[in-house]
C-alpha positions in Angstrom: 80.7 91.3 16.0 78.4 88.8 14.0 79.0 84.8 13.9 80.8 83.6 11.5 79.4 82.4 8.5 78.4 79.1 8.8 79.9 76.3 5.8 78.1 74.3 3.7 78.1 71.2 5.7 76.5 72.6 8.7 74.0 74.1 6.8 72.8 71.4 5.8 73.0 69.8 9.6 70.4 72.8 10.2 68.4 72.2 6.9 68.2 68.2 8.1 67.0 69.1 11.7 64.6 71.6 10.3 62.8 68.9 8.4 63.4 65.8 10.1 62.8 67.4 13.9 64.9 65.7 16.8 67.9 63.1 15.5 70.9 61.4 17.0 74.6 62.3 16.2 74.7 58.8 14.4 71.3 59.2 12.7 72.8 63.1 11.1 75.6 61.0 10.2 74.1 58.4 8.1 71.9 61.0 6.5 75.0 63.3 5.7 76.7 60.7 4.2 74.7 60.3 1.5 76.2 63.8 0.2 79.6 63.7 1.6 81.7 62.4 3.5 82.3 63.5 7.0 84.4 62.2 9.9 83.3 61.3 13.7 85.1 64.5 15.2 83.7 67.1 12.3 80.4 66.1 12.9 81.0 66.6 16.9 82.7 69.7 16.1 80.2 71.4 13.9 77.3 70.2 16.3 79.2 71.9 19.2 79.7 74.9 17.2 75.8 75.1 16.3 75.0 74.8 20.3 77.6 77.3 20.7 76.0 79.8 18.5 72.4 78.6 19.7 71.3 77.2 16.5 71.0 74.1 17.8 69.9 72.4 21.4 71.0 69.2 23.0 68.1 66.8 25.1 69.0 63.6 26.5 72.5 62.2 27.2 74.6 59.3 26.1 73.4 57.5 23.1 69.6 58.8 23.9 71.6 62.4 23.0 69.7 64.4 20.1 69.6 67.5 18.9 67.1 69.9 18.0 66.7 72.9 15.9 65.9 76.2 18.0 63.2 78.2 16.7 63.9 81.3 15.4 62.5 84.8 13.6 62.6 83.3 10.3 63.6 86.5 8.7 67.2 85.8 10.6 67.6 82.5 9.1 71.4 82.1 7.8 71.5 81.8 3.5 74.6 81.0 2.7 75.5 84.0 -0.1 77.7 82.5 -2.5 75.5 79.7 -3.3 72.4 81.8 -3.5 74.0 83.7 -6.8 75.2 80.6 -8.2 71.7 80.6 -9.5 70.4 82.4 -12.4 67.8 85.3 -10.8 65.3 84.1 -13.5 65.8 80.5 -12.0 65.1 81.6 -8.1 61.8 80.8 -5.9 61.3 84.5 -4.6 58.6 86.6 -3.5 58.3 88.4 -6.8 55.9 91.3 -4.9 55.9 93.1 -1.7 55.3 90.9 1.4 52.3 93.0 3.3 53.3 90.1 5.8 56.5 90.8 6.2 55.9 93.0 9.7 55.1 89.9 11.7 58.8 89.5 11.5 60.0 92.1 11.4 60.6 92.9 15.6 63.6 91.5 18.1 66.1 91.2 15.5 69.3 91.8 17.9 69.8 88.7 20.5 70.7 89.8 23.9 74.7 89.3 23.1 74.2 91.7 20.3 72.2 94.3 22.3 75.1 94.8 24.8 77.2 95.0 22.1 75.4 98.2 20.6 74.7 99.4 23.8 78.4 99.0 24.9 78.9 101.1 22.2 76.6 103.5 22.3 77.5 104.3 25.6 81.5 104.6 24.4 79.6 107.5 21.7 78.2 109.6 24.4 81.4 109.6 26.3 83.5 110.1 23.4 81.8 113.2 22.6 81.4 114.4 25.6 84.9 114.8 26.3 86.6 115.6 22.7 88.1 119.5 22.1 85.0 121.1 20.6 87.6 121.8 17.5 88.3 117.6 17.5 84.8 116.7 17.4 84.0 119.1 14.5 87.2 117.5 12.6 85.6 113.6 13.3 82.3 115.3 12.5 83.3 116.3 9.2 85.4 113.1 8.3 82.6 110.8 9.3 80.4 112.7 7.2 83.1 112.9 3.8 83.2 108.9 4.6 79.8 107.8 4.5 78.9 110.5 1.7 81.7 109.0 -0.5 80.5 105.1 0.3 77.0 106.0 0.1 77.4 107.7 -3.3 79.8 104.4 -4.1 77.1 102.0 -3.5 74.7 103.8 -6.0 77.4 103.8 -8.4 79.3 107.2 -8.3 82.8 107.1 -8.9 83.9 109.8 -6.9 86.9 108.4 -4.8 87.4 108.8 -1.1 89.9 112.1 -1.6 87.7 113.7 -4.2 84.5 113.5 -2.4 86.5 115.0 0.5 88.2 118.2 -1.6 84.5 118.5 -3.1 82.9 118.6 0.7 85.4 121.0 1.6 86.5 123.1 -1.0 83.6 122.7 -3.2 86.1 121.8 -5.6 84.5 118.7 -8.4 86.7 116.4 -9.8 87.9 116.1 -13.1 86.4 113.4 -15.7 83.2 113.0 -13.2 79.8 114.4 -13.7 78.0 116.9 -12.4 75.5 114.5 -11.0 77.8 113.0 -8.9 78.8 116.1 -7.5 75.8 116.5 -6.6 74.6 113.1 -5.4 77.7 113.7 -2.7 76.8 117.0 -1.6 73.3 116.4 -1.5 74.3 114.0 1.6 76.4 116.6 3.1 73.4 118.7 3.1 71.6 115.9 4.2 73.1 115.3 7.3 73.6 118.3 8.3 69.9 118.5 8.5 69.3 116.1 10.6 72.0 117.1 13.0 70.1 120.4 13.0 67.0 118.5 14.2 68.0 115.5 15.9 64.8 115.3 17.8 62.9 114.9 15.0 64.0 111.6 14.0 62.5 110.0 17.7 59.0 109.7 16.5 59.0 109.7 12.6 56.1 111.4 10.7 55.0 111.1 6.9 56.8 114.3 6.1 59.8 113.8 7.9 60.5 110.6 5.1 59.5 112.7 2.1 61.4 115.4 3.2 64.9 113.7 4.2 64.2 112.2 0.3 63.8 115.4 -1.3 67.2 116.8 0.2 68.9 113.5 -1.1 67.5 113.9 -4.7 67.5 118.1 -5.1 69.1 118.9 -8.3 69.2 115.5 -9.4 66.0 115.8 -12.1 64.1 113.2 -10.2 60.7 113.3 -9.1 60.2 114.7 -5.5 57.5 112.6 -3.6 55.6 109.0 -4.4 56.6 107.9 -7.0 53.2 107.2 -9.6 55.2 105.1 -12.5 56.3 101.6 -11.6 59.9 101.1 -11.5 62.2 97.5 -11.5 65.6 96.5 -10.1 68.5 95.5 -12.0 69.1 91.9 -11.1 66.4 90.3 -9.7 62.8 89.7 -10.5 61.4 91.5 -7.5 58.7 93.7 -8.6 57.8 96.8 -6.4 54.4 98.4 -6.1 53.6 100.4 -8.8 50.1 102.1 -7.6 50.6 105.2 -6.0 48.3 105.2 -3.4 49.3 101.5 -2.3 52.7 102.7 -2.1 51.6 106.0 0.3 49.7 103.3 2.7 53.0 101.2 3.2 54.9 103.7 3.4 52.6 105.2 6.2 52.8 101.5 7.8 56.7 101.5 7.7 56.7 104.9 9.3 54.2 103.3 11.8 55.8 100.2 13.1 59.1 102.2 13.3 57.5 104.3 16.0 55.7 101.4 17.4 59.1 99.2 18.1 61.0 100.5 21.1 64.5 99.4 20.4 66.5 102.3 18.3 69.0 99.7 16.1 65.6 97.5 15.8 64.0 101.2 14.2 67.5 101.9 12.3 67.9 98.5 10.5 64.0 98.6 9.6 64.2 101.6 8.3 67.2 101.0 6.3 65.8 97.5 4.5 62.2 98.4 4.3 62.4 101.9 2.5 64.3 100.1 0.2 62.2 97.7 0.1 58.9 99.2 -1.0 61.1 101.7 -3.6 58.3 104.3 -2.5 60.1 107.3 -4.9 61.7 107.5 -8.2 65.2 107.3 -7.2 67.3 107.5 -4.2 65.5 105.2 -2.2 68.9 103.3 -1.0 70.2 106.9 -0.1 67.4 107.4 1.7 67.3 104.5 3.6 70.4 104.7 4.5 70.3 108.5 6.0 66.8 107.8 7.8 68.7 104.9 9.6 71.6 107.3 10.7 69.0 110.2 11.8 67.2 107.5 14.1 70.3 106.1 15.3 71.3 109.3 15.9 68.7 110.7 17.5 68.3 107.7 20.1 72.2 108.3 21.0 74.0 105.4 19.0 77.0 105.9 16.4 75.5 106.4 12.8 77.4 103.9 10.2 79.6 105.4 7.7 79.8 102.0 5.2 83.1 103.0 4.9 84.7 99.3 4.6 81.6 97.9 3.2 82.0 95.9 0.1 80.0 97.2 -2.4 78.9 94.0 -4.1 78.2 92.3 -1.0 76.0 95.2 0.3 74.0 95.0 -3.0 73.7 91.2 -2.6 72.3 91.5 0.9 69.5 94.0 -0.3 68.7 91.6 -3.1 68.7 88.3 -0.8 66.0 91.0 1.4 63.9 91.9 -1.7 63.8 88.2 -3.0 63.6 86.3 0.6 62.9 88.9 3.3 65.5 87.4 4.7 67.7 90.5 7.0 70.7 88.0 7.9 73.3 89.5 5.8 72.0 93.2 5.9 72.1 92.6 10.0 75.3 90.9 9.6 76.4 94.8 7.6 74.7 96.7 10.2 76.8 94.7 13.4 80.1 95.3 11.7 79.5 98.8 10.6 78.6 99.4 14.2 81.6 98.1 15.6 83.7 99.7 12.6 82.3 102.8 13.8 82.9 102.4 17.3 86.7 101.7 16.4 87.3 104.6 14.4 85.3 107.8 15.2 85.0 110.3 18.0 88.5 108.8 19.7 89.4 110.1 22.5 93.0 108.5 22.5 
């Protein structure tokens, strides 16, 4: 559903255009070639291909031709992942600290291709479950939700595999050689879920206690800390440091929750909520899980397929959250979010 990734070599076509402003096939080409070499019909090629996916714009004709970076929500800017992690986190130029500036951004994130995509699909949802066997839909119900309890829990490091987590969702039955924590972590978003489905509504307008409280069900009998957090806590492999006062962390929170409810498209709310709670790290633990649930409760609630993760890569997912923390950049997280949506749309809630 997303663009492909763009290579190295048109990268830097962007990066030169960002810097330089308007140039000339010819004058990219000279300037490329003082890095690599690159033939006459690559360079038209990857040009065309930057129009195409309206990175780029073309003015003038013939040899008064040039071509022009298009402006766009910074935040969405392409970083090319395997090079980012080629260097050492203690060697990268990040924002060590929370960005209280980050919000200007942080609105329109879904062009208007991607919009009829999600809405294409959301529409295939409401059909779909309108017309499955009461008796099907609570099957796909169920399987959606032993799917995206079992990634979920994967993604935070739980080893549970895919048919455990099911006989533990509905047989209550644990696995052998795991821990009871895990168990636990699993069920908790069985439990989870089901709340929201419970009170679907809720999740339309979101208050304070509607955050704390979706937290507090992910985390029960987990021996963490129910509410803001009041000790500072870090993240394994990157120098981002989150808030550690409490009461800083209760007003951003409070501004999250607000400029969810003030943005009025629901996958713009969803993939907010799932990058910023995780983001500010406003609880002890479980703030991934929770961002991850809120996102499927607003999705949810406004009608749209919730994501189940289930063929996300687990190492990619956790490089996308760190490229956010360390860049506030949302192009790979996005990028998750699109093909989660589509994977979704392909294999829940069939009708045929």
């Amino acid at each position: 559903m997303n663009d492909t990734n763009l290579n190295k070599r048109q990268t830097s076509i962007l990066d030169l255009l960002e810097s330089r402003g308007g140039l000339s096939r010819a004058e990219i080409a000279t300037l490329l070639s003082n890095a690599t070499s690159t033939s006459r019909i690559t360079l038209i090629r990857d040009l065309n291909k930057l129009v195409e996916l309206g990175h780029v714009s073309v003015e003038g004709k013939g040899k008064s031709t040039t071509y022009k970076i298009i402006e766009k929500n910074p935040i969405l800017r392409e970083i090319n992942i395997s090079t980012y992690f080629q260097t050492n986190f203690n060697e990268r130029n990040i924002h060590a600290h929370f960005n209280d500036e980050i919000y200007v951004n942080l609105s329109s994130l879904f062009t208007q291709k991607e919009q009829i995509i999600l809405d294409n699909a959301k529409k295939s949802y409401a059909r779909n479950v309108k017309d499955l066997e009461p008796s099907i839909y609570k099957r796909e119900l169920e399987r959606f939700i032993i799917e995206f309890s079992w990634k979920s829990s994967q993604i935070e490091g739980n080893t549970y595999d895919l048919l455990e987590t099911e006989t533990l969702i509905k047989q209550k039955i644990e696995a052998k050689g795991r821990t009871k924590e895990e168990a636990i972590m699993i069920l908790n978003h069985k439990y989870a879920f089901d709340s929201i489905l419970n009170n679907t509504q809720t999740f339309k307008q979101l208050r304070f206690g509607d955050v704390t409280q979706l937290h507090g069900l992910m985390i029960k009998n987990l021996n963490v800390p129910s509410g803001i957090r009041s000790q500072a806590v870090r993240i394994t492999g990157t120098l981002y440091n989150p808030i550690s006062i409490r009461q800083e962390l209760d007003v951003q929170l409070r501004k999250i929750i607000s400029h969810i409810n003030s943005t009025t498209y629901p996958p713009d709310k969803a993939l907010i909520a799932a990058c910023m709670i995780a983001y500010l790290q406003p609880f002890a633990d479980g703030n991934k899980r929770t961002a991850r649930m809120l996102s499927n409760a607003i999705l949810i609630a406004h009608g749209y397929f919730p994501l189940s993760y289930r063929d996300v890569d687990v190492n990619e997912f956790v490089k996308a959250m760190v490229i956010f923390y360390e860049q506030n950049n949302l192009y790979h997280i996005k990028k998750i979010f699109m093909e989660q949506m589509q994977f979704s749309a392909d294999n829940y809630f069939q009708i045929k």
